[in-house]
PAVEX-191644 format. One record per residue: residue number from 1; x, y, z of N, C-alpha, C, CB in turn. Coordinates in nm, 3 decimals. Glycine has a CB too. Layout:
<sites>
pos nx ny nz cax cay caz cx cy cz cbx cby cbz
NUM X Y Z X Y Z X Y Z X Y Z
...
</sites>
This chain:
<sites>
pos nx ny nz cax cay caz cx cy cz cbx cby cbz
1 0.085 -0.118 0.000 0.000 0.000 0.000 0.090 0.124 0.000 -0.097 0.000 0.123
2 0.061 0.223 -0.045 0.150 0.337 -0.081 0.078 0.457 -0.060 0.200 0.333 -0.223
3 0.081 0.459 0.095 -0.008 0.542 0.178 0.105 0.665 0.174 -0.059 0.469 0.346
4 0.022 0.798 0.160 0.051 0.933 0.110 -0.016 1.068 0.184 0.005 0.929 -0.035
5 0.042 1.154 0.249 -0.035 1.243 0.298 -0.081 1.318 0.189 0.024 1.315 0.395
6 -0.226 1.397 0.189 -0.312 1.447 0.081 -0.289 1.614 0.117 -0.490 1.382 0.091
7 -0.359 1.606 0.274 -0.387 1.757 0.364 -0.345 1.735 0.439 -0.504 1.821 0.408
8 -0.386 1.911 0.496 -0.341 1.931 0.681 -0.447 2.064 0.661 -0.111 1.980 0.750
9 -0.531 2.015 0.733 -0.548 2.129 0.815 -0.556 2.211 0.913 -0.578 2.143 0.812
10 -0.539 2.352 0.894 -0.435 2.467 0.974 -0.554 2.579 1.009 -0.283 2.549 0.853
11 -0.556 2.569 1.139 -0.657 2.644 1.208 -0.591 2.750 1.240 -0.721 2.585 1.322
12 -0.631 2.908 1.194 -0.612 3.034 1.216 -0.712 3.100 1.267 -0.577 3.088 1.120
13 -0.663 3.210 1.286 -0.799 3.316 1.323 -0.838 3.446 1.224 -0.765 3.393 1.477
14 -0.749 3.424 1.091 -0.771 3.490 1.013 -0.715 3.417 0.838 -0.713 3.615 1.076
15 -0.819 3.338 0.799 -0.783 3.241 0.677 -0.671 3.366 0.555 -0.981 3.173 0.585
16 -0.708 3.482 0.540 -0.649 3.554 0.394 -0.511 3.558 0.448 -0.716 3.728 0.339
17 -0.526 3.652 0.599 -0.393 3.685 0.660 -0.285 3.590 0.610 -0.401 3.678 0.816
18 -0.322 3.416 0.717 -0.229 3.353 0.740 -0.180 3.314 0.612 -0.254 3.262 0.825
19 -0.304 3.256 0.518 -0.234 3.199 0.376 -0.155 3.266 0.307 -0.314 3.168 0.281
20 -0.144 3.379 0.320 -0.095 3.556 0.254 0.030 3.513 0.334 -0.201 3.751 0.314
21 0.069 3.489 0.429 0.180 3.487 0.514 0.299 3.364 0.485 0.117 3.475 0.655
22 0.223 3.263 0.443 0.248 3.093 0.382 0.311 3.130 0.294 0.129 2.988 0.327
23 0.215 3.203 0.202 0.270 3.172 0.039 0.382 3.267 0.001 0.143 3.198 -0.082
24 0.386 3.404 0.084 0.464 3.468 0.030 0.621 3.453 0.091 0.405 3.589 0.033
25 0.618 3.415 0.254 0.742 3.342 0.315 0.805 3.233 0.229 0.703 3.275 0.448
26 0.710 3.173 0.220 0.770 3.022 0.159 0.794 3.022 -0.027 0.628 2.879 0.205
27 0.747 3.118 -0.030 0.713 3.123 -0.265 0.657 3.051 -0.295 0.823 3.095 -0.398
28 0.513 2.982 -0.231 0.433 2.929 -0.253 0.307 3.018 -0.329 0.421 2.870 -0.143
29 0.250 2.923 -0.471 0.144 3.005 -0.564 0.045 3.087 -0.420 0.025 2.865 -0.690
30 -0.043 3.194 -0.466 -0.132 3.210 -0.395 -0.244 3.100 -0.342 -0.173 3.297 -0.451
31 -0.310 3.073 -0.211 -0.388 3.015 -0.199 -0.532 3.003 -0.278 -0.381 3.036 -0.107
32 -0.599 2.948 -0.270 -0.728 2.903 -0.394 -0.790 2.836 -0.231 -0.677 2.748 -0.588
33 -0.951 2.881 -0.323 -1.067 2.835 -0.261 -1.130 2.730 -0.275 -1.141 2.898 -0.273
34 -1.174 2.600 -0.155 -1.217 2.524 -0.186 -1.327 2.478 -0.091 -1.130 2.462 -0.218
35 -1.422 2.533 -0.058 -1.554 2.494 0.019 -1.495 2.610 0.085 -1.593 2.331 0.103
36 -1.477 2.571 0.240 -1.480 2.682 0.347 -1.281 2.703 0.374 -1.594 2.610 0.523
37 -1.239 2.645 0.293 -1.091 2.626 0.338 -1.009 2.736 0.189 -1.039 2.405 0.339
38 -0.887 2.788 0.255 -0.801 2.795 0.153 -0.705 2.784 0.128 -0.797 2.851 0.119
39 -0.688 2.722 0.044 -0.589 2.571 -0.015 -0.468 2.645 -0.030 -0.636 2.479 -0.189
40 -0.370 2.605 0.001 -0.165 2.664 -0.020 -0.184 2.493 -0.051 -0.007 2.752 0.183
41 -0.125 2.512 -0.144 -0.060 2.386 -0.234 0.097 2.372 -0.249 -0.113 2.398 -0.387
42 0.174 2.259 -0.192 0.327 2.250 -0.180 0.366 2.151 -0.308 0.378 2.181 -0.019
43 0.494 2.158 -0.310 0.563 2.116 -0.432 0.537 1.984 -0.438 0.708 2.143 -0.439
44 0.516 1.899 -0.297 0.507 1.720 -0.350 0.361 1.684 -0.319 0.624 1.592 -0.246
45 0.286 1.786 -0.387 0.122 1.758 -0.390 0.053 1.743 -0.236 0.091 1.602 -0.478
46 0.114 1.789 -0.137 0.069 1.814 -0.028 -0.042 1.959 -0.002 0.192 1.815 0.042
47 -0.128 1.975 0.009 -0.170 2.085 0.030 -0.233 2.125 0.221 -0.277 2.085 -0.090
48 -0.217 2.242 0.242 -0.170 2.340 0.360 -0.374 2.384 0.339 0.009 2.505 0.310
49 -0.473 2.368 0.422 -0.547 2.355 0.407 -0.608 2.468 0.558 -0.555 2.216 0.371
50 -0.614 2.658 0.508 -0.659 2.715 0.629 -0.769 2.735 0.631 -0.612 2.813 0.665
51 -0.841 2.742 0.755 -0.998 2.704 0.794 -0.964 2.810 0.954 -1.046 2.471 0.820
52 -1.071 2.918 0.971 -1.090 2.984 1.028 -1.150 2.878 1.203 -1.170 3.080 0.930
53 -1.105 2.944 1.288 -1.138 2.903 1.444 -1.218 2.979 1.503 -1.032 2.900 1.535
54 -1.272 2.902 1.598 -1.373 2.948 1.679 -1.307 2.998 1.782 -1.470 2.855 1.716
55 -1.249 3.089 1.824 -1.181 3.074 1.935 -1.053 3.063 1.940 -1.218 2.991 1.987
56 -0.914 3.033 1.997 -0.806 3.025 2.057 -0.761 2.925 1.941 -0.809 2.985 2.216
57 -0.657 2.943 1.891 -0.537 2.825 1.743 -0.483 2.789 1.867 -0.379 2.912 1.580
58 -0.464 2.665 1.866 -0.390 2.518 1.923 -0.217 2.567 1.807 -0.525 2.302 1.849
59 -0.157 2.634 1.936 -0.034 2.610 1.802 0.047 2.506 1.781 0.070 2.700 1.801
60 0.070 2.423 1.631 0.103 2.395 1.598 0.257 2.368 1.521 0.032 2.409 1.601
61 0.332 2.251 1.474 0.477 2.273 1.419 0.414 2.180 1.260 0.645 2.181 1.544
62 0.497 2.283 1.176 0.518 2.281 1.021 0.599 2.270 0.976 0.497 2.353 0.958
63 0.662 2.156 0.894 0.851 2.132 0.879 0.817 2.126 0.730 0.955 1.954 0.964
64 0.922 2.203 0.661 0.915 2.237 0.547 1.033 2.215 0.478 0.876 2.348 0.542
65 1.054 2.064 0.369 1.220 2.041 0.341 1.208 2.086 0.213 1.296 1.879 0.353
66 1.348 2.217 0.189 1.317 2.280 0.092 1.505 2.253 0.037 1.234 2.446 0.131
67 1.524 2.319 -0.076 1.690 2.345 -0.144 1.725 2.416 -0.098 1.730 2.380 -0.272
68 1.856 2.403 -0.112 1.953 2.489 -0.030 1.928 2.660 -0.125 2.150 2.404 -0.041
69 1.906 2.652 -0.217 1.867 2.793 -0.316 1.753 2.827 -0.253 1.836 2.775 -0.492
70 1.614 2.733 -0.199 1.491 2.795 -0.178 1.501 2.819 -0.006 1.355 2.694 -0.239
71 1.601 2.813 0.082 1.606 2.829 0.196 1.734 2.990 0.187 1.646 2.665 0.272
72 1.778 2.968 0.076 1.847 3.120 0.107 1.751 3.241 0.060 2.002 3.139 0.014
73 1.643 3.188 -0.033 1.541 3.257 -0.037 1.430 3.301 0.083 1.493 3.199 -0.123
74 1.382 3.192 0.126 1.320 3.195 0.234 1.373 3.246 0.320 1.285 3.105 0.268
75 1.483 3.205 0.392 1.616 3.292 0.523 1.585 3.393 0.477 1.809 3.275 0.529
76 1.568 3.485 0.405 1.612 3.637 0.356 1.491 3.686 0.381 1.666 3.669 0.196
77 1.360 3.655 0.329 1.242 3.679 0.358 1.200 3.719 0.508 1.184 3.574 0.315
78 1.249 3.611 0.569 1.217 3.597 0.711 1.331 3.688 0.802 1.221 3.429 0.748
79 1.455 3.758 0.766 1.456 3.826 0.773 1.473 3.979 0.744 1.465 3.782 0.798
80 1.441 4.008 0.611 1.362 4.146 0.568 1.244 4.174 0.652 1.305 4.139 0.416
81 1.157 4.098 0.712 1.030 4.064 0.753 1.070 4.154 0.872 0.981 3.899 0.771
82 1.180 4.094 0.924 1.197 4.067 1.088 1.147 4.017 1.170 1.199 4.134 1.150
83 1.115 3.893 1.107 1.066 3.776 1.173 1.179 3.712 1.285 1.028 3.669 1.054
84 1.098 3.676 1.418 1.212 3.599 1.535 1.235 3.472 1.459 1.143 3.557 1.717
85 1.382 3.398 1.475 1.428 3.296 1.415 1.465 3.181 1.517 1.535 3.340 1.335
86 1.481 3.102 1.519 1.586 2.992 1.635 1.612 2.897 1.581 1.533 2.930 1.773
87 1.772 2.856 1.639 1.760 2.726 1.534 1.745 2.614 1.613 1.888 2.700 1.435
88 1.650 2.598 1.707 1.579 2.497 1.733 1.432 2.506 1.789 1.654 2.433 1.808
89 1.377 2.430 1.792 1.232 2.455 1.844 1.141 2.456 1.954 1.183 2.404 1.801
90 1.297 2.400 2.093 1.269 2.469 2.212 1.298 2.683 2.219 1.384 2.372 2.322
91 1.324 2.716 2.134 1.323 2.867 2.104 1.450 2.911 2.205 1.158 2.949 2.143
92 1.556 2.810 2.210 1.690 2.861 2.378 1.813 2.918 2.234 1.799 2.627 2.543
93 1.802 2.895 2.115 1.881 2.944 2.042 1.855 3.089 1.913 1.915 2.823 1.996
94 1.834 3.185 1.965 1.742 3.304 1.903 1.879 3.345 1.788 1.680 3.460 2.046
95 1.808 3.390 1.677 1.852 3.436 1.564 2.022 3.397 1.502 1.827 3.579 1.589
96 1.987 3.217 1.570 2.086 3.147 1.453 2.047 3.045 1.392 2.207 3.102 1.493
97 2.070 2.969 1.296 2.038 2.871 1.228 2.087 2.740 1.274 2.071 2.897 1.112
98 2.045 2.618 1.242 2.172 2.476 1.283 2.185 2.424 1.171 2.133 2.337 1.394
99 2.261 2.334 1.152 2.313 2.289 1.056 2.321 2.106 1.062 2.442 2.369 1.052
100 2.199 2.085 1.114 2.149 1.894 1.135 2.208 1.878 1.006 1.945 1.824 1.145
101 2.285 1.757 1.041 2.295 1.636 0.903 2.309 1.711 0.778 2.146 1.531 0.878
102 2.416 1.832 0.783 2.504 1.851 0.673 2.423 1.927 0.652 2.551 1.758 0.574
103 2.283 2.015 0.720 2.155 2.085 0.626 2.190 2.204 0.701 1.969 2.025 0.634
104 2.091 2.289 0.656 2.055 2.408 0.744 1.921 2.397 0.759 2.090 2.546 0.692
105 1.904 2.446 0.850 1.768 2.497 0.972 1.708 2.571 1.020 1.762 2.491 1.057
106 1.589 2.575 1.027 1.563 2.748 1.086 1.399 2.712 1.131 1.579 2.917 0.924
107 1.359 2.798 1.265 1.251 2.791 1.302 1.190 2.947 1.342 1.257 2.690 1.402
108 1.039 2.915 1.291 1.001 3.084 1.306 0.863 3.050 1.322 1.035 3.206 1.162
109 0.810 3.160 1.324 0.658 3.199 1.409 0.546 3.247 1.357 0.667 3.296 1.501
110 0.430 3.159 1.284 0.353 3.230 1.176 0.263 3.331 1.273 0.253 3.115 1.070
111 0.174 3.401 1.226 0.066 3.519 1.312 0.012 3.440 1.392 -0.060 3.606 1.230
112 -0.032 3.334 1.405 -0.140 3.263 1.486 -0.040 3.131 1.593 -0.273 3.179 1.350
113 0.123 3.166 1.562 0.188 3.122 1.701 0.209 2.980 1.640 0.081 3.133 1.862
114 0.176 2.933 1.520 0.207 2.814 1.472 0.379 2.812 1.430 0.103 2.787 1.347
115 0.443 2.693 1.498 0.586 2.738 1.457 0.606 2.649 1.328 0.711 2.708 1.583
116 0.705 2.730 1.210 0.715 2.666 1.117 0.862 2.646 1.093 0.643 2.718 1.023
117 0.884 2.518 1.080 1.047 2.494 0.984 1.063 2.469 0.871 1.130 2.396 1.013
118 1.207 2.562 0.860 1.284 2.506 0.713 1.403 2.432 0.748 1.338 2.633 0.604
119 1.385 2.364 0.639 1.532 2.197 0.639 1.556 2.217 0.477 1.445 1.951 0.686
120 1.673 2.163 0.508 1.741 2.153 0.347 1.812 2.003 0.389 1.884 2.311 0.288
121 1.794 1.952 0.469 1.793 1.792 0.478 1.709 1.720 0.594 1.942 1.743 0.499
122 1.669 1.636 0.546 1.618 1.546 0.619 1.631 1.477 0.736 1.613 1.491 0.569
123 1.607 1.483 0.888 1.656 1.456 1.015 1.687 1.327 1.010 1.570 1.487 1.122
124 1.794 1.279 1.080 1.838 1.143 1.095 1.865 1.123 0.987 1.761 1.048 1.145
125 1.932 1.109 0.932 1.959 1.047 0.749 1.863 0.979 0.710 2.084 0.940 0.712
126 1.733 1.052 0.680 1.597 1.034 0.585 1.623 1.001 0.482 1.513 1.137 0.558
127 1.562 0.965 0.384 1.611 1.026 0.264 1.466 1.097 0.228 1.681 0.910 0.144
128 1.523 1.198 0.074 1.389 1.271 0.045 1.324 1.204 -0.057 1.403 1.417 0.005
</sites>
């Protein structure tokens, strides 16, 4: 069986904001509408699926394995932004990167407190 993640969905408190925040951090197309959700679509057919909350976002972690070209893109974004950075995700290492398994790393903070990572390799010798 060749079981595949499809979605995720990502509870905000403001669906345009956060997807606006996704796509343009990451250089992801604009989000698209699909019932009550709006769809951020990723490169290995995964789609990022935001849906508005009733109340208080449960924050969440988002690991995002990207190229070493689309993480010097992204790094730069995040900080032009001046977005807080750490390079780990207890948050004890502020505005440096790590460098797991030959990669680089970086963790940051979407509007709604969801923390998101970038990898340019795969933890534990994954493969991609």
């Amino acid at each position: 069986m060749a079981v595949q993640l499809n979605h995720l969905i990502v509870m905000v408190r403001d669906q345009e904001n956060s997807a606006k925040f996704f796509t343009e951090i990451l250089g992801l197309p604009v989000a698209t509408r699909f019932g009550p959700f709006l769809v951020v679509q990723t490169a290995n057919g995964v789609s990022l699926d935001f849906d508005e909350a009733e109340g208080d976002v449960t924050p969440m972690h988002y690991a995002f394995l990207i190229t070493d070209a689309e993480f010097d893109e992204i790094f730069g974004r995040i900080r032009e932004r001046c977005v807080d950075y750490w390079a780990d995700p207890g948050q004890r290492r502020p505005g440096v990167i790590n460098r797991h398994d030959g990669g680089r790393g970086v963790y940051f903070r979407d509007p709604n407190g969801h923390l998101l990572e970038i990898i340019t390799r795969p933890y534990g010798g994954g493969q991609s």
